[in-house]
C-alpha positions in Angstrom: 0.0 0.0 0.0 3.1 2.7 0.7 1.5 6.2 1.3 -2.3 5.3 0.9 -4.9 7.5 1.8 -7.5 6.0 4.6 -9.8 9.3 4.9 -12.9 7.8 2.7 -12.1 4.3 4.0 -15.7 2.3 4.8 -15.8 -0.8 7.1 -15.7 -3.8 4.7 -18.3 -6.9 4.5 -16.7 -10.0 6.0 -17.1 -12.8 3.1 -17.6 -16.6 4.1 -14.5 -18.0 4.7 -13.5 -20.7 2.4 -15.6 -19.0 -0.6 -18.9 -17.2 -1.5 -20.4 -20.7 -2.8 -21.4 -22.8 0.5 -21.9 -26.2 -1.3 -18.6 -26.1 -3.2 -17.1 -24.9 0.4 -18.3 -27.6 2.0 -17.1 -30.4 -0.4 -13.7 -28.5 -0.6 -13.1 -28.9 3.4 -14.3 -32.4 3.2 -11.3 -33.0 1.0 -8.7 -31.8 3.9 -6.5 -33.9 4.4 -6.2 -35.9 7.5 -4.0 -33.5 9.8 -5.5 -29.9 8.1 -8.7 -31.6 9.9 -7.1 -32.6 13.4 -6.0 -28.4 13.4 -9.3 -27.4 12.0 -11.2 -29.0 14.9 -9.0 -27.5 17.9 -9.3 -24.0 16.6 -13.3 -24.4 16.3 -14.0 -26.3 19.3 -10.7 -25.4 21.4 -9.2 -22.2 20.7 -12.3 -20.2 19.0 -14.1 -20.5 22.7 -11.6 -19.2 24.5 -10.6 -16.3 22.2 -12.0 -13.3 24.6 -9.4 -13.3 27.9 -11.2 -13.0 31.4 -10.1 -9.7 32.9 -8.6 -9.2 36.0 -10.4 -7.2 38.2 -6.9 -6.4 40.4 -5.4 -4.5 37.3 -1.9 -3.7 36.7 -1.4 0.1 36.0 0.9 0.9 33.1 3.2 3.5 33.5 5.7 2.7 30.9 3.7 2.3 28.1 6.7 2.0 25.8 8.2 -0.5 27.6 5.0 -2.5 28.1 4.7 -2.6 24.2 8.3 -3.6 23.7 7.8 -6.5 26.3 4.2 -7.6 24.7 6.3 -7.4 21.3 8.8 -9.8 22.6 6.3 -12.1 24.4 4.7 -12.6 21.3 8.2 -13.0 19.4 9.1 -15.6 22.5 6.3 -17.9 21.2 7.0 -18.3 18.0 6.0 -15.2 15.8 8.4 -14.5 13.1 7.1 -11.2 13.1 5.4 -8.9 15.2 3.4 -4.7 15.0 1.0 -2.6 17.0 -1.7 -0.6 15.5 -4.0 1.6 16.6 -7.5 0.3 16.4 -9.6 2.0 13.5 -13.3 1.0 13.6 -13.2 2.0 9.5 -11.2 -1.3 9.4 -13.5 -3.5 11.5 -16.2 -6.2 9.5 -19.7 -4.8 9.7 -20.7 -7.7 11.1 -18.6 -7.5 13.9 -19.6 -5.3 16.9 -17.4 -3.0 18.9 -15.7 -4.2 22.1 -14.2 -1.0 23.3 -10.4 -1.9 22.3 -8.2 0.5 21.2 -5.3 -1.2 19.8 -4.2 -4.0 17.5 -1.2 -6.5 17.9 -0.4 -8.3 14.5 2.0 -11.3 14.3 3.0 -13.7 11.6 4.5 -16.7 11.0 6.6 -18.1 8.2 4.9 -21.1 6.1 7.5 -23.6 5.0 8.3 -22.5 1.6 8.8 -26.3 -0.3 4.8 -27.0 1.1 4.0 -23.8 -0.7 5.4 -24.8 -3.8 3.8 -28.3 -3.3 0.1 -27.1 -4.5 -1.2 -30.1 -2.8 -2.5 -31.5 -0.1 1.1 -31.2 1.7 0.4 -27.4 1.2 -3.1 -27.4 2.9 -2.0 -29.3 6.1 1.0 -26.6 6.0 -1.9 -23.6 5.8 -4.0 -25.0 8.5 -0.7 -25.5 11.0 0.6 -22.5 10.7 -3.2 -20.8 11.3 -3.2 -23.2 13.9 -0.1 -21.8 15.4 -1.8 -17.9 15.0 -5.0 -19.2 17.1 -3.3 -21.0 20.0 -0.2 -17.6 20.1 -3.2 -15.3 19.9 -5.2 -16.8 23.1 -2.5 -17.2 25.4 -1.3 -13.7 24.5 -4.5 -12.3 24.9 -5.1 -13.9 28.5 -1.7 -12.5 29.2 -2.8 -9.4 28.6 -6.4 -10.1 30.5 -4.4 -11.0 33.6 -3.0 -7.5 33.3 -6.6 -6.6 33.6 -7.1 -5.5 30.1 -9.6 -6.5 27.8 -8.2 -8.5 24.8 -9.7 -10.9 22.3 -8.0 -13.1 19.8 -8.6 -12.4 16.3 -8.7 -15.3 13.9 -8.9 -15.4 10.4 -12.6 -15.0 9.6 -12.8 -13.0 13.1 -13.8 -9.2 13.6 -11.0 -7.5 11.5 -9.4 -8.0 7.7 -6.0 -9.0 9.0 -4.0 -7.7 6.2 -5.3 -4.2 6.5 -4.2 -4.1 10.2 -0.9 -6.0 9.5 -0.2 -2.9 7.1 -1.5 -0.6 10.1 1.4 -2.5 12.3 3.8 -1.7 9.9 4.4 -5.0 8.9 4.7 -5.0 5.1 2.0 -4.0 2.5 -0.9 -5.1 0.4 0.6 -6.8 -2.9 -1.1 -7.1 -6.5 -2.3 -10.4 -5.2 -4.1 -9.2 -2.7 -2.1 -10.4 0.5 0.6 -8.8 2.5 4.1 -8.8 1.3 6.4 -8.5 4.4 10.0 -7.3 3.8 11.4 -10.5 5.6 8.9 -13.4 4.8 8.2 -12.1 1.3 4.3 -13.7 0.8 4.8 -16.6 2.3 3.4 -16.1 5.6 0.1 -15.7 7.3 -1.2 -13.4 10.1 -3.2 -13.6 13.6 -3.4 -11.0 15.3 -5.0 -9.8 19.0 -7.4 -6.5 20.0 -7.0 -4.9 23.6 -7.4 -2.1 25.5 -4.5 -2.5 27.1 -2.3 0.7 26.5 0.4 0.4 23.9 2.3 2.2 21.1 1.1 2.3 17.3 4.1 1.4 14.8 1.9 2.8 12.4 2.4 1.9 8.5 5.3 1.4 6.5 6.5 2.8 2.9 8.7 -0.7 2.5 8.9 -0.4 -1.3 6.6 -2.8 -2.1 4.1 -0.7 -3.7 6.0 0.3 -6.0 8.1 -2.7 -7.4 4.1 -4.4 -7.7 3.3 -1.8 -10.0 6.1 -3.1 -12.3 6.0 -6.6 -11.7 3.3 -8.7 -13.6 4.3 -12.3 -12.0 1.0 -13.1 -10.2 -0.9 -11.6 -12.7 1.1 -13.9 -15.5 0.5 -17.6 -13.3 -2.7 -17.0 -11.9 -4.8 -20.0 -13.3 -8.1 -17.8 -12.9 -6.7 -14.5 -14.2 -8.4 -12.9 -11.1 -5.7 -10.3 -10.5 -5.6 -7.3 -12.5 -2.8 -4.8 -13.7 -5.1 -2.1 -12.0 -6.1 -1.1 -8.4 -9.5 -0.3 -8.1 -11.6 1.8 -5.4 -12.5 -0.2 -2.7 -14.7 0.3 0.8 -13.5 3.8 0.3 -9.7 3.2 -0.8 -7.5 2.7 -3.9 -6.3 -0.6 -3.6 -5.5 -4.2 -5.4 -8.3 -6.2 -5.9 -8.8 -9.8 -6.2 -11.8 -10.8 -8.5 -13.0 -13.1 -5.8 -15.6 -15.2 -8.4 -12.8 -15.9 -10.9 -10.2 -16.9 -8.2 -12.6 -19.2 -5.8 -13.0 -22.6 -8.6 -9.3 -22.9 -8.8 -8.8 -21.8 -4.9 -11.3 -25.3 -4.2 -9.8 -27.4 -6.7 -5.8 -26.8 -6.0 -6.1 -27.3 -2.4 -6.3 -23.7 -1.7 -4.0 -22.8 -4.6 -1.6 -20.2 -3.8 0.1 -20.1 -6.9 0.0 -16.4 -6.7 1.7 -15.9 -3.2 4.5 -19.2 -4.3 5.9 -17.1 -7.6 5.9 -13.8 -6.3 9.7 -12.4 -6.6 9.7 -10.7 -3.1 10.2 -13.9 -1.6 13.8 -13.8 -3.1 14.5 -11.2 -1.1 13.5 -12.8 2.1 14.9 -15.9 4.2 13.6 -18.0 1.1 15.9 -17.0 -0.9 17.6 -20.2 -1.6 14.2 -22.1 -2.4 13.2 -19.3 -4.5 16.0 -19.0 -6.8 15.2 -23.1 -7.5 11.9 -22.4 -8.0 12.4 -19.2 -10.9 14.1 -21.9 -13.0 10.4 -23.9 -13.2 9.0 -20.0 -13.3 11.0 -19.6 -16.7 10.6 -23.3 -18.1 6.5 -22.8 -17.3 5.7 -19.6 -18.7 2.5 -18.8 -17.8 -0.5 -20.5 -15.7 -1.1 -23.4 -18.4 2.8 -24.3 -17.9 3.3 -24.4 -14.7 0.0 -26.5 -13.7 1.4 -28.8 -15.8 4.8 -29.1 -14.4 3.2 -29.5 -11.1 0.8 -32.0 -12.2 3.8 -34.1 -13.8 5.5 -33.5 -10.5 2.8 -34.9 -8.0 1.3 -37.0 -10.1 -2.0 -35.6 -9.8 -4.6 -34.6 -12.4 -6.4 -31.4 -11.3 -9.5 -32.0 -13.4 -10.5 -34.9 -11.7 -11.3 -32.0 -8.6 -14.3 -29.9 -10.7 -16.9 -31.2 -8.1 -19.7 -33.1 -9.8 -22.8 -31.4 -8.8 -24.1 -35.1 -7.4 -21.2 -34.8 -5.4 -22.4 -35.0 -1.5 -21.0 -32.0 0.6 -21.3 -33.6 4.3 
């Protein structure tokens, strides 16, 4: 995003999570494999009730407020985030389903997905997605019930929860929105995902970050060139108030169901050479050059895993339970 302006920004509509079309949803997460299932069930029925902390009613007072957000910073880092921001809490960037719980700042972590899994495009890949979100959930609850025995309000946010996670890992400063519609972070490149946590626990805003990012994705046509559903477009467009990429949502969801959550887009994009993938990148541009475009490189993976993506179109007799 770089220097964006967030003045005529509108709270956006929070989409079904795993795609606009329920039926094909549901027969897309009934193909998970085994362990993407095992993670799936202890965020929903584990993690997902105990997202909201209980607050201590003895509260700690916060004097240093800078040094409170450095240590919150590090607790999160101690657990495993890769990466870590604050941001100031912007109701314009809260779903309008979601209500508002009185908090006044964001913290926004990452993690790193293992690079090889993202290049897989299978159903490797997928259990990869679903650990790492796995990770997100179970850092974001004990975080937040850190800070509730501080006795400050705090609530995990998921993905699918009451915020669009990459607008408020830009907020944090932690990278910025790409032509593929994700957040490119300076050290992970796109290869990462985000959780984040609300509070009203007193902290300091990092704010955004002009990283660059903007710009070289206004040169670089590499998602738009492999994207199997040519739903990314050379053009930002006006949307919920700002002037952002887009992702055509109806022509990317088929291909999101049927390659096991795809990802092509985030795999080839160059800013992970820049990253700590590095080395797996620079293997991967030689398939990027023998490939082409979309049509090639499908085909080199489907000669690779031995898989035959057409046999995934979903039959409409096909039963969704």
């Amino acid at each position: 995003m770089g220097t964006i302006d967030i003045s005529g920004a509108t709270r956006p509509r929070r989409l079904r999570v795993g795609g606009v079309d329920a039926a094909r949803a549901a027969r897309f997460r009934k193909r998970f494999p085994p362990a993407a299932k095992r993670h799936l069930f202890i965020r929903d029925n584990i993690l997902e009730p105990l997202r909201h902390s209980p607050v201590n009613p003895a509260r700690t007072e916060i004097e240093d407020v800078a040094g409170a957000t450095a240590d919150i910073k590090q607790q999160a880092l101690d657990m495993g985030a890769d990466v870590v921001g604050v941001a100031a809490y912007d109701k314009r960037f809260m779903f309008e389903q979601a209500e508002e719980n009185g908090h006044g700042f964001v913290v926004v972590f990452g993690f790193a997905m293992e690079y090889d899994y993202m290049a897989d495009i299978g159903p490797r890949s997928q259990d990869e997605v679903h650990r790492v979100y796995y990770r997100l959930d179970d850092l974001g609850v004990r975080l937040a019930h850190h800070m509730g025995a501080f006795g400050y309000g705090a609530s995990m946010q998921p993905n699918g929860g009451d915020i669009p996670l990459p607008a408020y890992g830009w907020l944090a400063g932690l990278g910025e929105l790409g032509k593929h519609g994700s957040l490119i972070s300076p050290q992970l490149g796109s290869s990462f995902r985000l959780g984040a946590v609300t509070t009203d626990m007193p902290l300091v805003a990092d704010g955004p970050k002009d990283c660059g990012i903007d710009e070289m994705c206004v040169k670089c046509n590499m998602c738009t060139r492999f994207c199997p559903g040519d739903a990314l477009g050379p053009d930002k467009a006006a949307v919920n108030g700002l002037v952002r990429w887009q992702v055509d949502t109806e022509a990317c969801e088929p291909y999101f169901h049927k390659l096991y959550g795809c990802k092509i887009c985030l795999m080839v994009c160059p800013l992970n050479a820049s990253g700590r993938f590095r080395a797996a990148y620079k293997t991967l541009s030689k398939d990027i050059v023998k490939a082409r475009d979309a049509g090639g490189l499908l085909a080199l993976i489907e000669e690779r895993t031995e898989m035959n993506y057409d046999d995934f179109d979903y039959p409409a007799d096909d039963e969704a339970g």
